[in-house]
C-alpha positions in Angstrom: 0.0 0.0 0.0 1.3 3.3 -0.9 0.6 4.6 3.0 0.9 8.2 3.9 4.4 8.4 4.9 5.4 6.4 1.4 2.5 8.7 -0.3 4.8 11.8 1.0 7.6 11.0 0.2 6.6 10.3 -4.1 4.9 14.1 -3.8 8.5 15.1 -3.4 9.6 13.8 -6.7 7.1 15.9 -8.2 8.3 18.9 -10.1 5.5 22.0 -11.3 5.7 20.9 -14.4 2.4 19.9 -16.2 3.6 16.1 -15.8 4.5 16.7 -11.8 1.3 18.7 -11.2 -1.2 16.4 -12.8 0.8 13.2 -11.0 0.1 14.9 -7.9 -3.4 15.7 -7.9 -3.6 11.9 -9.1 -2.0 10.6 -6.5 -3.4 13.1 -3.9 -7.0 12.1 -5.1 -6.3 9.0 -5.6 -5.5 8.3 -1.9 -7.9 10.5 -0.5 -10.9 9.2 -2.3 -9.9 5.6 -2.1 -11.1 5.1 -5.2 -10.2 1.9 -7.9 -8.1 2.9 -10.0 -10.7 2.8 -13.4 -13.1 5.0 -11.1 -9.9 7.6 -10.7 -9.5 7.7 -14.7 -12.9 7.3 -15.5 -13.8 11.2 -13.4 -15.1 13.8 -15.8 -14.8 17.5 -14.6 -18.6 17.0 -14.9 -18.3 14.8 -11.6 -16.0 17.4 -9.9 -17.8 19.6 -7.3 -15.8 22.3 -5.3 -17.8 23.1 -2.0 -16.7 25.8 0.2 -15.6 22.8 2.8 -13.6 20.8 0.0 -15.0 18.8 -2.7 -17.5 16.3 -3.6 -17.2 13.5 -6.6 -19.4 12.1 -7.8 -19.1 8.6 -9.1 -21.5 7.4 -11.4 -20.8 4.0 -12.0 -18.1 1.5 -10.0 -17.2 -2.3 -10.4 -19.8 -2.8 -7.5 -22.3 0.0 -8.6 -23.2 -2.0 -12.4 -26.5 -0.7 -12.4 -25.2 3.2 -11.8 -27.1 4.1 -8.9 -23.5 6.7 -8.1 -22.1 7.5 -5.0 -20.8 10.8 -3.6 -17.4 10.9 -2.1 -16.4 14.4 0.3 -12.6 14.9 0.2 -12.0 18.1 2.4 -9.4 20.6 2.4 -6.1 19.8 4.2 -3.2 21.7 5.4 -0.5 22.6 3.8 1.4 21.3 0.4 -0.6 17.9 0.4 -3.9 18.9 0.4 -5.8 16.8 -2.2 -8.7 19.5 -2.9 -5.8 22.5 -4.2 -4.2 20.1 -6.1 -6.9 19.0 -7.9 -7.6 22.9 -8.7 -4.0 24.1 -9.5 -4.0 21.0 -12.2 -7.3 21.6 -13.6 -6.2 25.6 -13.5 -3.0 24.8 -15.2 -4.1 22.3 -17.4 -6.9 24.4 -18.8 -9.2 22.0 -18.0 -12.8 22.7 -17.8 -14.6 19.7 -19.6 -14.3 16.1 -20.4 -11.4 13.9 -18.9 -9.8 15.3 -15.4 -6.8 12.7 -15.3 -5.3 12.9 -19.0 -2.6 11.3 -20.9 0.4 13.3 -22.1 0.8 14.2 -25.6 3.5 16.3 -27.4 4.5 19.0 -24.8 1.7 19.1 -22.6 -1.7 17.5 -21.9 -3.4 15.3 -24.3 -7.4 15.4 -24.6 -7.5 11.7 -24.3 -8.8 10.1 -20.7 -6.0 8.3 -18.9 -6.3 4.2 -19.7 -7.1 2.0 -16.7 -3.6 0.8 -16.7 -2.1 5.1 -16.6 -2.9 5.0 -13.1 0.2 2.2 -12.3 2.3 3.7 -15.1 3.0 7.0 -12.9 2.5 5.2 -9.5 5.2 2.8 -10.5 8.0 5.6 -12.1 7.2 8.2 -8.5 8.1 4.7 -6.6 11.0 4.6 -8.2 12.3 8.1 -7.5 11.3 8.2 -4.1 14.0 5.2 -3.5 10.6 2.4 -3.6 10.8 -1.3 -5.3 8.6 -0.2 -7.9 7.6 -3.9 -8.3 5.7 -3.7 -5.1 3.2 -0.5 -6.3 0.6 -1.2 -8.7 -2.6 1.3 -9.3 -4.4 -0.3 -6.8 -1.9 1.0 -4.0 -3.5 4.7 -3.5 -6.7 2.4 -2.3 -5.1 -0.3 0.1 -2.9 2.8 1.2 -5.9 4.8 2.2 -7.5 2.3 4.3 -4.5 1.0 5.6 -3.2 4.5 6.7 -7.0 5.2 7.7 -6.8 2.1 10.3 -3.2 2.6 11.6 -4.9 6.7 12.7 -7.7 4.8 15.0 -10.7 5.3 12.3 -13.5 3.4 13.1 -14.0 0.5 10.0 -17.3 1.5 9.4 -16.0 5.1 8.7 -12.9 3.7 6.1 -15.9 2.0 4.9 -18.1 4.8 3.9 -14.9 6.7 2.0 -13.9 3.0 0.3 -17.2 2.4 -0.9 -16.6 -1.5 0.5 -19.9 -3.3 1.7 -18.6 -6.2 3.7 -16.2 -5.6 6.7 -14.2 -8.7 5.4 -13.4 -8.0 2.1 -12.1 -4.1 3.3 -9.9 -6.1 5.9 -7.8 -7.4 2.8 -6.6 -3.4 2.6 -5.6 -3.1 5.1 -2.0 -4.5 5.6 0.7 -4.7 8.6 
């Protein structure tokens, strides 16, 4: 699990470049949500919702959610250099992005239109590992989510709260995220 001590520590390799920026409102998000990685690629501005206390996405379909009922997901603000919610605006501000895709691939000097693929999410996890002195081996795109309710447990929350943020509906299955 990409915890948040290890979560940290790949911020720092970021640089304010239009690469660094949108890798750290991915990985920001990413943990804070506790979302599956195709739920992460698959946000549309359109599911994006700043509120004066953070902001609110708003997931419309998920491996468990077939039918589309959606769920809604608060991320508030945070402190400092690693809050998730002023990421997510300084890429979307520096990206020029107002529409369509929120996580995009990269094209030729700058930000593609085209949505991240499923698989975009482990191929930044895996490189940030890397610099930040990690066995890249042992990330995958699934990380940000085990890392969330690992880190979530090891700070005293209460399951049923990691619960709500995870979106899990059995107690044993969101056991299996959280490791020693």
């Amino acid at each position: 699990p990409i915890t948040k001590e290890r979560l940290f520590k790949m911020l720092q390799t970021c640089k304010d470049d239009v690469k660094g920026v949108r890798d750290r409102a991915l990985l920001l998000i990413g943990f804070a949500s506790a979302l599956r990685r195709s739920a992460l690629v698959a946000l549309d501005c359109s599911h994006v919702e700043f509120v004066p206390e953070g902001l609110i996405l708003n997931i419309v379909r998920s491996k468990t959610d077939q039918q589309g009922a959606g769920r809604r997901i608060g991320i508030p603000y945070a402190r400092g250099e690693h809050c998730p919610v002023g990421s997510l605006k300084s890429y979307l501000e520096q990206g020029r992005i107002d529409k369509g895709p929120v996580f995009r691939s990269l094209g030729d000097g700058g930000l593609g239109n085209d949505r991240l693929a499923d698989h975009g999410a482990a191929f930044i996890i895996k490189p940030r590992a890397k610099l930040a002195d990690f066995d890249p081996a042992m990330f995958s795109g699934h990380s940000l989510r085990a890392g969330f309710a690992t880190s979530a447990a090891q700070a005293g929350a209460e399951v049923w709260s990691i619960m709500h943020q995870t979106g899990h509906c059995s107690e044993t299955t969101l056991r299996r995220y959280i490791r020693e």
